[in-house]
C-alpha positions in Angstrom: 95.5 142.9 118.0 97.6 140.2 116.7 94.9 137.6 116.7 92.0 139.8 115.3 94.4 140.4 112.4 95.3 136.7 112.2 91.6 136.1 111.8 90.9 138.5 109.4 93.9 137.0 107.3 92.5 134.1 107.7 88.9 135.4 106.4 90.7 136.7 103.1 90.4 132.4 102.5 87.3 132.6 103.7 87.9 130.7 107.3 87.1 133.3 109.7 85.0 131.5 111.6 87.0 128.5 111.7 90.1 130.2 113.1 87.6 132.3 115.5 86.1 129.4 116.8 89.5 127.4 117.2 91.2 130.4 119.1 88.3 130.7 121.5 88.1 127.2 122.0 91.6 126.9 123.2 92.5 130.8 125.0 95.5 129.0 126.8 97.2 129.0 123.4 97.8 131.9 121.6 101.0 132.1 121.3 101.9 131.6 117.6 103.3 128.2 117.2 99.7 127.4 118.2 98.3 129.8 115.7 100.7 128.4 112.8 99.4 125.1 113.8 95.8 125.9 113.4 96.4 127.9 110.6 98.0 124.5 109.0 95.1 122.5 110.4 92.6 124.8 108.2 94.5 124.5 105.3 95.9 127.8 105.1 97.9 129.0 102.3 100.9 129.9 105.0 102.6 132.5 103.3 99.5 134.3 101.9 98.4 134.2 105.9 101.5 135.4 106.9 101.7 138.4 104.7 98.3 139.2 105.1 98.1 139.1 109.2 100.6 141.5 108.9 99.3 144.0 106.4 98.8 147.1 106.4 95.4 146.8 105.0 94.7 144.2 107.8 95.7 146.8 111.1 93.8 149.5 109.2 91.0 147.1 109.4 91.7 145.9 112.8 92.1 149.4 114.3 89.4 150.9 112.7 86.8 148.0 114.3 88.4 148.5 117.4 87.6 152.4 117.8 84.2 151.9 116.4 83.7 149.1 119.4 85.4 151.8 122.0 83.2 154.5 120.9 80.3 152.1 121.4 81.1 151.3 124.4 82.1 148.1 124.1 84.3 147.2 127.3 85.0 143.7 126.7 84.6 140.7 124.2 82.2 139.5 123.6 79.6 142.2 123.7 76.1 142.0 121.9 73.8 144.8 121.1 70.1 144.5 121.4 67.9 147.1 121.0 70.9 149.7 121.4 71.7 148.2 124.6 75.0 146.3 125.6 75.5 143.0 127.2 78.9 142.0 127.8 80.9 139.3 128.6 79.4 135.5 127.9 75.3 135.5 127.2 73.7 133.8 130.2 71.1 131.5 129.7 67.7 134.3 130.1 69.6 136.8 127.2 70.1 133.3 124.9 66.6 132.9 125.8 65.2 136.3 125.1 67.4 136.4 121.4 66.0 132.8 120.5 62.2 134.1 121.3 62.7 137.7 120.0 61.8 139.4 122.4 
């Protein structure tokens, strides 16, 4: 919870995918010194990503994703859907294949 609203703080300055890709690149540090030093990294306005990470507006957010992934079925991260079916946990090589073909 505490890092999906850090990254949608973070997309409110339009670096979502910036701090998602440096969280998942580094899972053994999560803590938040770590998150404060990415955060400084991206150039973050700090306080703005402070107060924003823990809005209100941000857990609403958070939360509401959440029970729309649980009622899903999502079961773990990450999950794609492709033709209404789920495939969790890391693509393997034949799903990156059949998404780059279409098929």
């Amino acid at each position: 919870m505490a890092l999906a609203c850090a990254a949608e703080a973070a997309a409110l300055q339009g670096r979502f995918w910036e701090l998602h890709d440096a969280l998942y690149a580094d899972q053994g540090r999560l803590d938040d010194p770590h998150l404060w030093q990415r955060a400084r990294e991206l150039g973050l306005d700090l306080d703005r990503f402070q107060a924003d990470r823990r809005s209100e507006e941000i857990a609403t957010r958070v939360r509401r994703d959440f029970d729309s992934g649980i009622r899903a079925g999502v079961v773990t991260t990450p999950t794609l859907f492709i033709d209404n079916e789920a495939h969790g946990g890391i693509p393997d090589q034949a799903l990156l294949a059949q998404l780059a073909t279409g098929d």
